[in-house]
C-alpha positions in Angstrom: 125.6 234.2 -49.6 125.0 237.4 -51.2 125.8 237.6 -55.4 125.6 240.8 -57.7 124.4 239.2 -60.8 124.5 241.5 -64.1 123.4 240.5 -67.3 125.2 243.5 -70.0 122.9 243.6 -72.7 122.7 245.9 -75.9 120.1 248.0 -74.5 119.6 247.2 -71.0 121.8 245.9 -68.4 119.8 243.6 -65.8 120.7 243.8 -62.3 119.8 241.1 -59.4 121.0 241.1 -56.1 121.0 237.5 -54.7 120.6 236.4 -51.0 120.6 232.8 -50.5 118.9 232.8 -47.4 115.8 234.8 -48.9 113.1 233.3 -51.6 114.4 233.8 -54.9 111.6 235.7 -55.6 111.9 238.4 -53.2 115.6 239.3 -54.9 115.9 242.8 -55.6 116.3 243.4 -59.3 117.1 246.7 -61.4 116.8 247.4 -65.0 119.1 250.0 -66.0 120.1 251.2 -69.8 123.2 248.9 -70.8 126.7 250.6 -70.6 127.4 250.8 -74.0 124.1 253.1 -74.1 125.0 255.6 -71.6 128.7 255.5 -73.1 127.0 256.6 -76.4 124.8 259.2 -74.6 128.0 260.8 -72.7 129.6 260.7 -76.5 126.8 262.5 -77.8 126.9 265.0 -75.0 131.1 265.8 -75.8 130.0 266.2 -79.8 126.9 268.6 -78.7 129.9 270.5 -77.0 132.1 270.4 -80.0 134.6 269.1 -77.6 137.6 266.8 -78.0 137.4 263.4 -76.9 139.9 260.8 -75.2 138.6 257.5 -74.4 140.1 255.3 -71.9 139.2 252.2 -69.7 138.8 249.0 -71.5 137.1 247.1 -73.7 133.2 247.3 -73.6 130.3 246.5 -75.5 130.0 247.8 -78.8 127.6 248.6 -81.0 125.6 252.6 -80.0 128.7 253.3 -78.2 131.2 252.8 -81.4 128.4 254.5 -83.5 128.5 257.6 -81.4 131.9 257.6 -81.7 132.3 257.6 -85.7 129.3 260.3 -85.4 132.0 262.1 -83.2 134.6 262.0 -86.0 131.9 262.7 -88.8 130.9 265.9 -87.0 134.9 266.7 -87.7 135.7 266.7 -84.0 139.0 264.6 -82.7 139.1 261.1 -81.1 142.0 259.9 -78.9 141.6 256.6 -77.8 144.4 253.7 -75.5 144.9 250.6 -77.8 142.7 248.7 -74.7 139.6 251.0 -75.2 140.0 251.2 -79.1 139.3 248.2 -79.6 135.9 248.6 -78.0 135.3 250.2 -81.9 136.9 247.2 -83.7 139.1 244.5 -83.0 141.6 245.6 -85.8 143.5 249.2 -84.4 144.4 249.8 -88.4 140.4 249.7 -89.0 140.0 252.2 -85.7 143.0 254.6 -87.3 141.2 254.5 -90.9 138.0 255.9 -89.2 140.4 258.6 -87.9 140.8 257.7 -84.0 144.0 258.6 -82.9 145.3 255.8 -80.5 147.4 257.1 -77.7 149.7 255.9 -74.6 147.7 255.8 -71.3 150.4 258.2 -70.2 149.2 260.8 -73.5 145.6 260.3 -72.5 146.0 261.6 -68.8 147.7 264.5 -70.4 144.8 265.0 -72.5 142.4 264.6 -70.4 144.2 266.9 -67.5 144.2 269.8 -70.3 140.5 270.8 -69.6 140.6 270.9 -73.8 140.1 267.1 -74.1 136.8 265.5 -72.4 137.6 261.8 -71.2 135.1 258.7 -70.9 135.9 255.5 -69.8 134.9 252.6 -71.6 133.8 249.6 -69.2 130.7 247.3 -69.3 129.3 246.6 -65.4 130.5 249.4 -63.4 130.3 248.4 -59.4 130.4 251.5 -58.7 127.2 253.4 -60.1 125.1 249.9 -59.1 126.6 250.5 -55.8 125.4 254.5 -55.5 122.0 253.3 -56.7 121.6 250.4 -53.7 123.3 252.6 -51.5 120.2 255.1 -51.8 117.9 252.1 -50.6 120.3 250.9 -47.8 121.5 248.1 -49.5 125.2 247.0 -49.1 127.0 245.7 -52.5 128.0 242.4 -51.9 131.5 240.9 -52.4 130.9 238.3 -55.2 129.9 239.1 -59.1 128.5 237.0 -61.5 128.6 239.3 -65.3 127.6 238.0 -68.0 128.8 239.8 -71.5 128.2 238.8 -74.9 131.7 238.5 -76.2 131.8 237.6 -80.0 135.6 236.8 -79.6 139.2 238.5 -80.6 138.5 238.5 -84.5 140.4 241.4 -86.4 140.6 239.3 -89.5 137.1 237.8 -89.8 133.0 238.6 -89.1 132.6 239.3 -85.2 129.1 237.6 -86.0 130.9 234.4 -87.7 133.5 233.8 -85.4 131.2 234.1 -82.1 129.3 231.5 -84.0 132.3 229.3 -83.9 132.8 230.1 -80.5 129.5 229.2 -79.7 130.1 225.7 -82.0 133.3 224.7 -80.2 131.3 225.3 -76.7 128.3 223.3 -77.6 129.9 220.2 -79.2 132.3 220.1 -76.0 128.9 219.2 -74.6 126.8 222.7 -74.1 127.0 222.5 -70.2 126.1 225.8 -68.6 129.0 225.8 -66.8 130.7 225.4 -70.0 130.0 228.9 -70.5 131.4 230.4 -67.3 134.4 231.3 -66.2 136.6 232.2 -63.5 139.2 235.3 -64.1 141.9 233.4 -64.6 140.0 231.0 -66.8 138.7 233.1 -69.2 139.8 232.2 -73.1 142.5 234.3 -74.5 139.9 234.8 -77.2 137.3 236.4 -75.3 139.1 240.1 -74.7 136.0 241.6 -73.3 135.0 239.1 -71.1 138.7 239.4 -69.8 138.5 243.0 -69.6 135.0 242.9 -67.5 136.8 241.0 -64.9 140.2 243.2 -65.0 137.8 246.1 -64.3 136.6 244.7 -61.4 139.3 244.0 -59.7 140.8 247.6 -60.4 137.6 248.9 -59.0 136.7 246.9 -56.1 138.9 246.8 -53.6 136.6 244.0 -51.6 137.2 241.8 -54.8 141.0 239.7 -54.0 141.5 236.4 -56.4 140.3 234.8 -53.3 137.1 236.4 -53.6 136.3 235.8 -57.5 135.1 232.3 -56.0 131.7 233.5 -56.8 131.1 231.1 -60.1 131.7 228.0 -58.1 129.7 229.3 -55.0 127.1 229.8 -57.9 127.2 226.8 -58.8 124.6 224.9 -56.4 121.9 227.7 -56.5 122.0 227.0 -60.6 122.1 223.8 -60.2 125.3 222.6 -61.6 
Protein backbone atom coordinates (compact mmCIF):
# COMPACT_ATOMS: atom_id res chain seq x y z
CA UNK A 1 0.00 0.00 0.00
CA UNK A 2 1.30 3.26 -0.88
CA UNK A 3 -0.04 6.61 1.45
CA UNK A 4 0.68 10.41 0.95
CA UNK A 5 0.84 11.48 4.45
CA UNK A 6 0.96 15.48 5.03
CA UNK A 7 1.16 17.04 8.18
CA UNK A 8 -0.09 21.20 7.37
CA UNK A 9 1.65 23.03 9.87
CA UNK A 10 2.10 26.97 10.53
CA UNK A 11 5.37 27.09 8.97
CA UNK A 12 6.12 23.89 7.36
CA UNK A 13 4.09 21.35 5.84
CA UNK A 14 5.67 17.75 6.33
CA UNK A 15 5.45 15.43 3.56
CA UNK A 16 5.94 11.40 3.75
CA UNK A 17 5.36 9.04 1.15
CA UNK A 18 4.56 5.61 2.65
CA UNK A 19 5.14 2.06 1.08
CA UNK A 20 4.18 -0.75 3.19
CA UNK A 21 6.23 -3.11 1.70
CA UNK A 22 9.55 -0.94 2.26
CA UNK A 23 11.20 -0.22 6.04
CA UNK A 24 9.60 2.62 7.46
CA UNK A 25 12.70 4.16 7.56
CA UNK A 26 13.62 4.27 4.01
CA UNK A 27 10.10 6.47 3.26
CA UNK A 28 10.78 9.35 1.31
CA UNK A 29 9.99 12.53 3.23
CA UNK A 30 9.89 16.37 2.21
CA UNK A 31 9.82 19.43 4.23
CA UNK A 32 8.25 22.15 2.29
CA UNK A 33 7.12 25.80 3.68
CA UNK A 34 3.26 25.34 4.91
CA UNK A 35 0.56 26.55 2.50
CA UNK A 36 -0.60 29.31 4.36
CA UNK A 37 3.23 30.62 3.97
CA UNK A 38 3.48 30.53 0.33
CA UNK A 39 -0.25 31.96 0.22
CA UNK A 40 1.11 34.93 2.21
CA UNK A 41 4.28 35.15 -0.01
CA UNK A 42 2.01 35.16 -3.42
CA UNK A 43 -0.14 37.98 -1.37
CA UNK A 44 2.89 39.91 -0.82
CA UNK A 45 3.97 39.54 -4.31
CA UNK A 46 0.08 41.07 -5.75
CA UNK A 47 0.65 44.19 -3.01
CA UNK A 48 4.45 44.69 -4.28
CA UNK A 49 2.43 44.99 -7.67
CA UNK A 50 -0.10 47.34 -6.35
CA UNK A 51 -2.56 44.91 -7.88
CA UNK A 52 -6.06 43.95 -6.98
CA UNK A 53 -6.68 40.82 -5.44
CA UNK A 54 -9.57 38.02 -5.57
CA UNK A 55 -9.24 35.14 -3.50
CA UNK A 56 -10.86 32.00 -4.14
CA UNK A 57 -10.59 28.18 -3.17
CA UNK A 58 -11.47 27.31 0.26
CA UNK A 59 -10.81 27.41 3.52
CA UNK A 60 -7.05 27.13 4.64
CA UNK A 61 -4.84 27.73 7.36
CA UNK A 62 -4.73 31.01 8.74
CA UNK A 63 -2.53 32.92 10.50
CA UNK A 64 0.69 34.70 7.80
CA UNK A 65 -1.76 34.15 5.02
CA UNK A 66 -4.73 36.35 6.73
CA UNK A 67 -1.94 38.83 7.91
CA UNK A 68 -0.75 39.40 4.41
CA UNK A 69 -4.03 39.95 3.48
CA UNK A 70 -5.08 42.84 5.95
CA UNK A 71 -1.34 44.26 4.93
CA UNK A 72 -3.03 44.09 1.34
CA UNK A 73 -5.95 46.31 2.47
CA UNK A 74 -3.67 48.55 4.75
CA UNK A 75 -1.44 49.30 1.66
CA UNK A 76 -5.07 50.73 0.40
CA UNK A 77 -5.31 48.05 -2.39
CA UNK A 78 -8.76 45.98 -2.90
CA UNK A 79 -9.66 42.52 -1.64
CA UNK A 80 -12.47 40.34 -3.19
CA UNK A 81 -12.83 37.29 -1.57
CA UNK A 82 -16.00 33.84 -2.10
CA UNK A 83 -17.72 33.47 1.37
CA UNK A 84 -15.70 29.76 1.34
CA UNK A 85 -12.19 31.36 1.14
CA UNK A 86 -13.15 34.42 3.46
CA UNK A 87 -13.48 32.67 6.00
CA UNK A 88 -9.92 31.55 5.76
CA UNK A 89 -9.49 35.37 7.50
CA UNK A 90 -12.14 34.79 10.23
CA UNK A 91 -14.89 32.67 10.88
CA UNK A 92 -17.36 35.66 11.15
CA UNK A 93 -17.90 37.25 7.17
CA UNK A 94 -19.19 40.66 9.12
CA UNK A 95 -15.51 40.71 10.89
CA UNK A 96 -13.95 39.95 7.16
CA UNK A 97 -16.22 42.97 5.60
CA UNK A 98 -15.20 45.35 8.62
CA UNK A 99 -11.45 44.79 7.60
CA UNK A 100 -12.70 45.87 4.16
CA UNK A 101 -12.77 42.53 2.02
CA UNK A 102 -15.34 42.60 -0.39
CA UNK A 103 -16.98 39.10 -0.48
CA UNK A 104 -18.16 38.07 -3.90
CA UNK A 105 -20.14 35.21 -5.87
CA UNK A 106 -17.84 32.58 -7.36
CA UNK A 107 -19.46 33.59 -10.62
CA UNK A 108 -18.05 37.65 -9.79
CA UNK A 109 -14.64 36.21 -8.89
CA UNK A 110 -14.06 34.44 -12.31
CA UNK A 111 -15.04 37.73 -13.78
CA UNK A 112 -12.50 39.39 -11.83
CA UNK A 113 -10.02 37.30 -12.15
CA UNK A 114 -10.64 36.89 -16.25
CA UNK A 115 -10.20 40.93 -16.30
CA UNK A 116 -6.28 40.75 -16.28
CA UNK A 117 -7.03 43.92 -13.62
CA UNK A 118 -7.67 41.53 -10.66
CA UNK A 119 -4.84 38.88 -9.65
CA UNK A 120 -6.43 35.63 -8.18
CA UNK A 121 -5.01 33.07 -5.45
CA UNK A 122 -6.55 30.15 -4.29
CA UNK A 123 -6.78 29.42 -0.80
CA UNK A 124 -6.25 25.50 -0.07
CA UNK A 125 -3.98 23.76 2.59
CA UNK A 126 -2.26 20.31 0.91
CA UNK A 127 -2.29 20.89 -2.72
CA UNK A 128 -1.73 17.21 -4.57
CA UNK A 129 -0.81 18.87 -7.21
CA UNK A 130 2.60 20.84 -6.53
CA UNK A 131 3.62 17.56 -4.16
CA UNK A 132 2.98 15.64 -7.21
CA UNK A 133 5.28 18.04 -9.72
CA UNK A 134 7.96 17.82 -6.94
CA UNK A 135 7.92 13.68 -6.94
CA UNK A 136 7.38 13.62 -10.36
CA UNK A 137 10.93 15.26 -10.91
CA UNK A 138 12.46 12.14 -8.90
CA UNK A 139 10.23 9.52 -10.72
CA UNK A 140 8.05 9.06 -8.10
CA UNK A 141 4.25 8.35 -8.85
CA UNK A 142 1.71 10.06 -6.33
CA UNK A 143 -0.16 7.48 -4.74
CA UNK A 144 -3.96 7.15 -4.60
CA UNK A 145 -4.66 7.40 -0.80
CA UNK A 146 -4.12 10.68 1.60
CA UNK A 147 -3.80 10.92 5.08
CA UNK A 148 -3.76 15.30 5.99
CA UNK A 149 -3.68 16.29 9.03
CA UNK A 150 -4.78 20.21 9.71
CA UNK A 151 -5.08 21.89 12.83
CA UNK A 152 -8.69 22.96 12.81
CA UNK A 153 -9.59 25.21 15.88
CA UNK A 154 -13.40 24.67 14.88
CA UNK A 155 -16.41 26.87 13.24
CA UNK A 156 -16.41 29.63 16.05
CA UNK A 157 -17.59 33.22 14.73
CA UNK A 158 -18.86 34.05 18.18
CA UNK A 159 -16.04 32.97 20.48
CA UNK A 160 -11.90 32.63 20.83
CA UNK A 161 -10.66 30.18 17.94
CA UNK A 162 -8.01 29.29 20.76
CA UNK A 163 -10.91 28.57 23.44
CA UNK A 164 -13.25 26.68 21.48
CA UNK A 165 -10.48 24.24 19.82
CA UNK A 166 -9.74 23.77 23.42
CA UNK A 167 -13.16 22.45 23.93
CA UNK A 168 -12.83 20.55 20.93
CA UNK A 169 -9.95 19.10 22.09
CA UNK A 170 -11.86 18.40 25.76
CA UNK A 171 -14.87 16.76 24.22
CA UNK A 172 -12.33 14.42 22.13
CA UNK A 173 -10.15 13.47 25.07
CA UNK A 174 -12.84 12.63 27.65
CA UNK A 175 -14.72 10.45 24.88
CA UNK A 176 -11.47 8.50 25.62
CA UNK A 177 -8.37 10.28 23.63
CA UNK A 178 -8.02 7.33 21.14
CA UNK A 179 -6.02 8.33 18.15
CA UNK A 180 -8.39 7.27 15.98
CA UNK A 181 -10.65 9.46 17.83
CA UNK A 182 -9.02 12.15 16.06
CA UNK A 183 -9.38 10.98 12.45
CA UNK A 184 -11.77 11.08 10.08
CA UNK A 185 -13.08 9.91 7.01
CA UNK A 186 -14.72 12.65 4.43
CA UNK A 187 -17.94 11.94 5.21
CA UNK A 188 -17.21 11.77 8.90
CA UNK A 189 -15.73 14.82 9.50
CA UNK A 190 -17.69 17.19 12.27
CA UNK A 191 -19.79 19.83 10.98
CA UNK A 192 -17.62 21.96 13.20
CA UNK A 193 -14.36 21.41 11.73
CA UNK A 194 -14.90 23.59 8.30
CA UNK A 195 -11.32 23.34 7.38
CA UNK A 196 -10.73 19.94 7.91
CA UNK A 197 -13.98 19.52 5.69
CA UNK A 198 -12.69 21.84 3.16
CA UNK A 199 -9.06 19.90 2.94
CA UNK A 200 -10.91 16.86 1.91
CA UNK A 201 -13.45 18.74 -0.63
CA UNK A 202 -10.25 19.97 -2.21
CA UNK A 203 -9.06 16.74 -2.84
CA UNK A 204 -11.54 15.34 -4.34
CA UNK A 205 -12.03 18.34 -6.78
CA UNK A 206 -8.40 17.95 -7.60
CA UNK A 207 -7.67 14.39 -7.81
CA UNK A 208 -9.37 12.69 -10.20
CA UNK A 209 -7.76 9.14 -8.86
CA UNK A 210 -9.49 10.07 -5.47
CA UNK A 211 -13.55 8.44 -5.77
CA UNK A 212 -15.40 7.98 -2.17
CA UNK A 213 -14.24 4.47 -2.72
CA UNK A 214 -10.79 5.48 -2.51
CA UNK A 215 -10.88 7.83 0.67
CA UNK A 216 -10.52 4.31 2.50
CA UNK A 217 -7.10 5.44 3.25
CA UNK A 218 -7.76 6.11 7.23
CA UNK A 219 -8.89 2.64 7.85
CA UNK A 220 -6.17 1.07 5.57
CA UNK A 221 -4.03 3.31 8.01
CA UNK A 222 -5.11 1.94 10.59
CA UNK A 223 -2.93 -1.33 11.13
CA UNK A 224 0.48 0.38 10.23
CA UNK A 225 -0.47 2.95 13.31
CA UNK A 226 -1.47 0.46 15.20
CA UNK A 227 -5.02 0.96 15.83
Amino acid sequence: MHIIAADIGTGTQDILLFDSEKEVENSLIMVMPAPTQVTAERVRRVTKARKALVLTGNIMGGGPSAWAVRSHLKAGLPVYATEKAALTIHDNLERVKSFGVRIVTEEEAKRLADSGDVLEIVMQDFDPYAASCAFSNFEVRMPENYAVAVQDHGNAPDKSNRVYRFELLKELIEKGGKLEDFVYLPEEIPQAFTRMKAQADSLLKATTALILGQFSWIQDLRPYLGL
